[in-house]
C-alpha positions in Angstrom: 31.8 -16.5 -71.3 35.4 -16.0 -72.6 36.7 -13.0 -73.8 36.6 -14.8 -77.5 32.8 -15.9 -76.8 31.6 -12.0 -76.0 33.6 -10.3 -79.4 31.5 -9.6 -82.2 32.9 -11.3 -85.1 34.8 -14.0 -83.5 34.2 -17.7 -83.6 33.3 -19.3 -80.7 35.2 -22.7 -79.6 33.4 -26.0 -80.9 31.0 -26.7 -77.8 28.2 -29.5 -77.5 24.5 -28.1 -78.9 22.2 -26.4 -76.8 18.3 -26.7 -77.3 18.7 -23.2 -79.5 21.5 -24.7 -81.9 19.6 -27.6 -82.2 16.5 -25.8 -83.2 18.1 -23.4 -86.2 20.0 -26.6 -87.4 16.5 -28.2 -87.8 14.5 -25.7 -88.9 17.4 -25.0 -91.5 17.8 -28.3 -92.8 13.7 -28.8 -92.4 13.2 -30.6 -96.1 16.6 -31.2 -97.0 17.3 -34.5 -99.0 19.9 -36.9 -100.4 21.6 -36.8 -96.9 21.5 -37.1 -93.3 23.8 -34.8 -91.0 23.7 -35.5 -87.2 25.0 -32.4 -85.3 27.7 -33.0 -82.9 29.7 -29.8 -82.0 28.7 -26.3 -82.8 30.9 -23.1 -82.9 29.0 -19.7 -83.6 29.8 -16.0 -84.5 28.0 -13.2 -84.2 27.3 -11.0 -86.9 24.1 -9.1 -88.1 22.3 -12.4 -87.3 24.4 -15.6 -86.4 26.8 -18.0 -88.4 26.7 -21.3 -87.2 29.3 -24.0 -87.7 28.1 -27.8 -86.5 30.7 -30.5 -86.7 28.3 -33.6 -87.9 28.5 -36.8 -88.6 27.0 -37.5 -92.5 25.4 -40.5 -94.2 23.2 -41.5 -97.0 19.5 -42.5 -96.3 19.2 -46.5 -96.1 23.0 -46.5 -95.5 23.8 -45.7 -92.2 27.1 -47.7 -92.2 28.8 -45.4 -94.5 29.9 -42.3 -92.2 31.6 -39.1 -92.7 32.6 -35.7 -91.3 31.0 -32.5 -92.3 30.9 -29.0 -91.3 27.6 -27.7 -92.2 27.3 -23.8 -92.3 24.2 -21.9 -91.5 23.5 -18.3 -91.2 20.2 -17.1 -88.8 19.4 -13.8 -89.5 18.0 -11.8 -86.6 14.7 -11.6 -88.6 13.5 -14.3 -91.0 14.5 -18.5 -91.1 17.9 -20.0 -90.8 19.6 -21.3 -93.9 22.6 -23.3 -95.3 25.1 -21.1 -96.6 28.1 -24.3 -96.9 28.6 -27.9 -96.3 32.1 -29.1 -96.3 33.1 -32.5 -96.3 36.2 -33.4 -94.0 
């Protein structure tokens, strides 16, 4: 790890998902509707918990050919389910 990676508070650099960042993105967006984010990059800061920021590629259901960026936000509490806390369109 980098000196950035280790400091509390600090963003991490985007880096591809491990099996862990995969997991809280789809426990957080378990049920969500109206449209589909594919995970690409993930950047992550520890706080009392962790903020997660995955770079995703976005579409509507039953229209796959219409793509767009997003930065979905999700906070993981050390105790309790992940949620969304932001999605940003880019």
């Amino acid at each position: 790890m980098t000196a950035q990676e280790q400091f509390v508070g600090g963003w991490t650099p985007y880096h591809p998902l491990t099996a862990q960042d995969k997991a809280v993105f789809e426990e957080a967006l378990a049920g969500f509707v109206g449209v589909n984010y594919q995970p690409l990059e993930v950047s992550t800061q520890v706080v009392n918990g962790t903020n997660y920021r995955y770079l995703t590629n976005a579409s509507l259901p039953g229209a796959s050919q219409v793509v767009w960026r997003a930065v979905v936000e999700i906070y993981a509490p050390i105790n309790g389910k992940p949620h969304i806390t932001q999605i940003h369109r880019i």
